[in-house]
C-alpha positions in Angstrom: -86.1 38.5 35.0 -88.9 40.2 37.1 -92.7 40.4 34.8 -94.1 43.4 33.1 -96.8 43.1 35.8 -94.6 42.7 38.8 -92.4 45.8 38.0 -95.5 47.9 37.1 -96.8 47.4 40.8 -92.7 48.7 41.9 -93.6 52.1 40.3 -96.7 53.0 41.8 -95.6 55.9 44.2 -96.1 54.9 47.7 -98.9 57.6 50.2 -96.6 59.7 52.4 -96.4 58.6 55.8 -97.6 62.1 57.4 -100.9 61.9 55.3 -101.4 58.8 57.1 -100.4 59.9 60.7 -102.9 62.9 59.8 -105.4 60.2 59.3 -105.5 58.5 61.8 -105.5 61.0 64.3 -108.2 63.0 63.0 -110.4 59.0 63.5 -108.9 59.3 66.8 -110.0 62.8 67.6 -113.7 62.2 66.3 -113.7 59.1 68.3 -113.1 60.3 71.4 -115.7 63.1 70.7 -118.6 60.8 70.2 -117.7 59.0 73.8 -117.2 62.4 75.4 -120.7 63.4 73.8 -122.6 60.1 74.7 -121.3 60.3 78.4 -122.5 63.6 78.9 -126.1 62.7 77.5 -126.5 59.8 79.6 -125.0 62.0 82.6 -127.7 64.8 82.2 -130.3 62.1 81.6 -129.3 60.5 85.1 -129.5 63.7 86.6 -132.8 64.9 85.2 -134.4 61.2 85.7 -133.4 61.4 89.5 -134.6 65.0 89.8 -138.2 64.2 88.2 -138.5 60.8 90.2 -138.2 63.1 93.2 -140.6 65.8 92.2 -143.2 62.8 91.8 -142.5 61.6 95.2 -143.3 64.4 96.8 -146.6 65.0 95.4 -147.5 61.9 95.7 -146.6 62.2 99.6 -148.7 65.7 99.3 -151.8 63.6 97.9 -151.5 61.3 100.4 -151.6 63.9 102.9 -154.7 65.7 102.1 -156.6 62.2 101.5 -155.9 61.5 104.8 -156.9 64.7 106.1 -159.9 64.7 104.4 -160.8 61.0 104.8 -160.2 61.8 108.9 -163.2 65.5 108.4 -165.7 63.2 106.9 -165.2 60.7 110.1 -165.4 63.5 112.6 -168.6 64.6 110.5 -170.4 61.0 110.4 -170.0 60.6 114.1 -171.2 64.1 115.0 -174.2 63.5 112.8 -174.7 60.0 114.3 -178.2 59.7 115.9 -178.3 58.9 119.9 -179.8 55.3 120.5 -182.9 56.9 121.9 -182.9 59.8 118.5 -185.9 59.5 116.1 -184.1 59.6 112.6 -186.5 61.2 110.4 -187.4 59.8 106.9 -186.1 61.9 103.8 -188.8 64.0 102.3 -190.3 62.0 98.6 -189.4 63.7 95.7 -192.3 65.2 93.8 -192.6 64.4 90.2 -191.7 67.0 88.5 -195.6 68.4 86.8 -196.0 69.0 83.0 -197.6 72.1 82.2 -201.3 71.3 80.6 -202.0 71.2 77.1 -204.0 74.5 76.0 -206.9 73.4 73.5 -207.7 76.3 71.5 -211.0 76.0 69.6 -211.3 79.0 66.5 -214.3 78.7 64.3 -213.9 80.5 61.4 -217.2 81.4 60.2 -218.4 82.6 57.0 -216.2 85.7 55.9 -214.4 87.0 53.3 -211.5 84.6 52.2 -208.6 87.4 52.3 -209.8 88.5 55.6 -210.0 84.9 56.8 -206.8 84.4 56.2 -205.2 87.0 57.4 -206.7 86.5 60.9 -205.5 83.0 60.6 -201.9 84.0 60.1 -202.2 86.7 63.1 -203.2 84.0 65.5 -200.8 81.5 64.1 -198.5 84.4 64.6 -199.7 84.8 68.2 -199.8 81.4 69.1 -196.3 80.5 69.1 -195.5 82.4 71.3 -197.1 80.7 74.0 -194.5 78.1 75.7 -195.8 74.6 74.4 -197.9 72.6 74.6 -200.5 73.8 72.7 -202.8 72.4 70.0 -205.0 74.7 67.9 -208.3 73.2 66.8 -209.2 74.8 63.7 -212.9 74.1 61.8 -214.6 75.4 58.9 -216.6 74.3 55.8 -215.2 71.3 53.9 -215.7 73.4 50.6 -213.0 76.3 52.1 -211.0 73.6 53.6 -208.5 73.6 51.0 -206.8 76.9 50.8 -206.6 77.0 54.8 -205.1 74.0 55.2 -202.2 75.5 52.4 -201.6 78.4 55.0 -201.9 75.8 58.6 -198.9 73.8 57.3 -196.9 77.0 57.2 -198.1 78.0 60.2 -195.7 76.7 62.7 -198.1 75.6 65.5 -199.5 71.9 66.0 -202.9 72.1 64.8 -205.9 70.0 63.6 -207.8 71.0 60.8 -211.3 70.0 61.1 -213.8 69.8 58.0 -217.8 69.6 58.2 -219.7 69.2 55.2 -223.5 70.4 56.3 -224.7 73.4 54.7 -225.9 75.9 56.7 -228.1 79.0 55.2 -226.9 82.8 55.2 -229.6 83.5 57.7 -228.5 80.3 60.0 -224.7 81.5 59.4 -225.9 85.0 60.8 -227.9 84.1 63.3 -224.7 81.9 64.8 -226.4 78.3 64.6 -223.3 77.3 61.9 -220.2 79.0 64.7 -222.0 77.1 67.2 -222.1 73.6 64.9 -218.3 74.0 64.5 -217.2 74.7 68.7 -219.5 71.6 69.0 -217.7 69.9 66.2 -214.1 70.7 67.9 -215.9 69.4 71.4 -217.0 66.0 69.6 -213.0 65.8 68.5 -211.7 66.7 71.9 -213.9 63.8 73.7 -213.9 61.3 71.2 -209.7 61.2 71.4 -209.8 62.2 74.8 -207.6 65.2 74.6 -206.8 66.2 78.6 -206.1 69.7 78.5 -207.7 73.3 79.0 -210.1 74.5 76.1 -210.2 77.8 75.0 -212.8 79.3 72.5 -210.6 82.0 70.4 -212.1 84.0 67.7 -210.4 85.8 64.8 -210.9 88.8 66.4 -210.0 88.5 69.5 -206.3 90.1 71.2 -204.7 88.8 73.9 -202.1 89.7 76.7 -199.2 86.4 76.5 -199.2 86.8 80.3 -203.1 85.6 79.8 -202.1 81.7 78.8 -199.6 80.9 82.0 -202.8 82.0 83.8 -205.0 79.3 82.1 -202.7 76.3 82.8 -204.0 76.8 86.3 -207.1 75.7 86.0 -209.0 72.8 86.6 -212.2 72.7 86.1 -213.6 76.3 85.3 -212.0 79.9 84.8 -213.5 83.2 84.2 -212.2 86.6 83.2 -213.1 90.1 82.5 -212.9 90.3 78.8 -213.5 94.0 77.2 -215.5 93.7 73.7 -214.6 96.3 71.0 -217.4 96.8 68.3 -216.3 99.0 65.4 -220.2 98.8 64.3 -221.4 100.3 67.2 -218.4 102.2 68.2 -218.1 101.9 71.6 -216.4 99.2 74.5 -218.2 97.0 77.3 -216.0 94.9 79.6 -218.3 91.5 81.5 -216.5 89.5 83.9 -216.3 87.6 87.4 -216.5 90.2 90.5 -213.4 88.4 93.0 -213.9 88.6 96.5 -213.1 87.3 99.7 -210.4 84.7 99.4 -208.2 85.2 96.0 -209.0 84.0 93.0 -212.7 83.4 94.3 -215.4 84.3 92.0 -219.0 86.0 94.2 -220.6 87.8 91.2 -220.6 89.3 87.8 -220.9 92.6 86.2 -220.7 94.4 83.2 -220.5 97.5 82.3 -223.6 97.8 80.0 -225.7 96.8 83.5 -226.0 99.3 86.2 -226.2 96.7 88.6 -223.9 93.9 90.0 -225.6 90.2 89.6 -225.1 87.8 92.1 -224.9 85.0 89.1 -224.5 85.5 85.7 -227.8 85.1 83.2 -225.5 83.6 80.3 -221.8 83.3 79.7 -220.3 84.1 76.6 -218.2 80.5 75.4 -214.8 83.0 74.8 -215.5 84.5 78.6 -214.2 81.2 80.2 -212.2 78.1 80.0 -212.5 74.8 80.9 -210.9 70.8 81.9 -211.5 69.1 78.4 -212.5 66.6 81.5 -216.1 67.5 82.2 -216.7 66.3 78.5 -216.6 62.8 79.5 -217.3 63.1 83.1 -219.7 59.9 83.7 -222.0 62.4 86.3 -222.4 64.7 82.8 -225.6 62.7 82.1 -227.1 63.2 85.7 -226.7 66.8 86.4 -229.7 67.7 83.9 -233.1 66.6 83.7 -234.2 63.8 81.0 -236.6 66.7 80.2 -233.9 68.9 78.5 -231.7 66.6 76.9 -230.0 69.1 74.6 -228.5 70.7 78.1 -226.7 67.5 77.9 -225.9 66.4 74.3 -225.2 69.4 73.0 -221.6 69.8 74.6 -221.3 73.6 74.1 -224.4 74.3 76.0 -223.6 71.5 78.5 -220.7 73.9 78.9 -222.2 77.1 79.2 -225.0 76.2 81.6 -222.5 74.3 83.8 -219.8 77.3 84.0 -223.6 79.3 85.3 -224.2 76.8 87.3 -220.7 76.7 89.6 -219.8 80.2 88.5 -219.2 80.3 92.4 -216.3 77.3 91.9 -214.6 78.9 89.2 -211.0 80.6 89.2 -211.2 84.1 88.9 -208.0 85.3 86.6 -206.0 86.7 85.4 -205.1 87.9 88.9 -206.4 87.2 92.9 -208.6 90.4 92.3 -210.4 89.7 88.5 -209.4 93.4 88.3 -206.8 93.2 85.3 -208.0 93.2 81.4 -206.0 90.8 79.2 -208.5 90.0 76.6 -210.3 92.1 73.9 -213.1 90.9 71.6 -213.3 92.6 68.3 -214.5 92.8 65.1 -212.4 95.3 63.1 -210.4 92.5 61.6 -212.9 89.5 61.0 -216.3 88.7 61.7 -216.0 86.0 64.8 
């Protein structure tokens, strides 16, 4: 007698046999497929790898063609340029250093004046002087006791500066009379020697206008320049110009005129500090101490008139600006804005 279990497995109902042919044919079919596919990949992969291994071969070969080409011009060149036995080769040229253009030193004293005007023709020159290419360092000096609001409106000024401080007192008639501008150039003359400061120095007032074309021409000198500078009084109301009379070669200085003498002089009597520039060079030339008597020994000590009696002097050796002929006006003295 067969068991419960036994008979339970005789009446499960069998799969057809067609679902299973379907089956397996269908694994069949999508077994063939994925060959098919996979051949034809690694078929086109052949081809392209063979296509691209030629391509590279023949650039290569074009490479190679034009390196030899150009290897075999710069042969043909090197023996053409080859020197005879007997040739002189000659020795390349030195490079010249390339120069640095030289430090403009400009000197402002500021005088006594009105604080609001002070400062305002502060900021106009601060305005003025950055737009002169670099370098340039502006010596500013004044009083100690108006030192502090000007030094407020130097940091904002956007130029490299040195504020300079004095603390003698000077009188309203001494002031006037110019003795306290002329302490503070000196001043700015001590600090320029005593830290050696190689440059071109420039006396600028408050006052005073120029042309920007004006400052490439000072870089050129060397030891003295000179220009015809036109002087604007608003007191007086009228204009005088005073300069170098060129002549002869370019740029040669063989008088001086102004418009308030009828005349022509062959030398000047006295040059006004803002009528020429300078080498910051002279100030410690060792030879300073020998070219003036023992007798006058402020002509010596006192650097601006050191200065201005050497620029009368060698008037003659000066550089006549702006151009060959002295003839153009690029500076203008005035007092309409400050008192300088």
């Amino acid at each position: 007698m067969a068991s419960p279990k036994k008979a339970k497995l005789r009446a499960r109902p069998r799969r057809p046999l067609l679902l299973r042919r379907a089956m397996l044919h269908s694994s069949l079919c999508f077994l063939v497929g994925l060959l098919a596919g996979l051949a034809q990949v690694s078929r086109w992969t052949a081809v392209a790898s063979t296509a691209a291994t030629a391509h590279v071969f023949r650039a290569l070969h074009a490479v190679d063609g034009a390196i030899n080409k150009t290897v075999l011009l710069l042969q043909q060149q090197q023996q053409r340029g080859q020197p005879e036995p007997g040739d002189v080769v000659p020795s390349p040229a030195p490079l010249e250093p390339q120069r640095q253009p030289q430090l403009l030193l400009v000197v402002t004293a500021t005088d006594r004046s009105d604080p609001e005007r002070r400062a305002a023709g502060l900021t106009r020159a601060a305005h003025a002087l950055r737009l002169v290419p670099p370098p340039v360092l502006w010596l500013v000096v004044e009083p100690a006791r108006e030192a502090r609001g000007t030094a407020r409106l130097l940091r904002g000024a956007g130029v490299a500066y040195r504020h300079l401080a004095y603390g003698e007192n000077f009188t309203a008639g001494e002031a006037e009379a110019g003795k306290e501008r002329h302490h503070q150039r000196n001043v700015a003359l001590g600090h320029v020697e005593e830290h050696r400061l190689e440059g071109v120095v420039l006396f600028a007032g408050l006052g005073d206008v120029y042309d920007l074309r004006f400052f490439d021409q000072l870089r050129q000198i060397r030891t003295f320049g000179a220009w015809p500078a036109a002087t604007v009084s608003e007191r007086e109301r009228k204009a005088t110009v005073e300069g170098p009379v060129c002549g002869g070669a370019p740029w040669m200085v063989t008088g001086w005129f102004s418009t308030a003498a009828p005349t022509t002089a062959a030398r000047p009597p006295a040059v006004d500090v803002r009528g020429f520039a300078f080498g910051s060079a002279v100030l410690w030339d060792p030879k300073r101490w020998d070219r003036f008597p023992v007798s006058e020994p402020d002509a010596s000590q006192d650097s601006v008139k050191f200065v201005q009696r050497l620029a009368v002097e060698e008037y003659n050796k000066s550089r006549g600006m702006p151009n060959h002929d002295c003839s153009a006006i690029m500076v203008w003295h005035g007092d309409q804005l400050v008192a300088t």
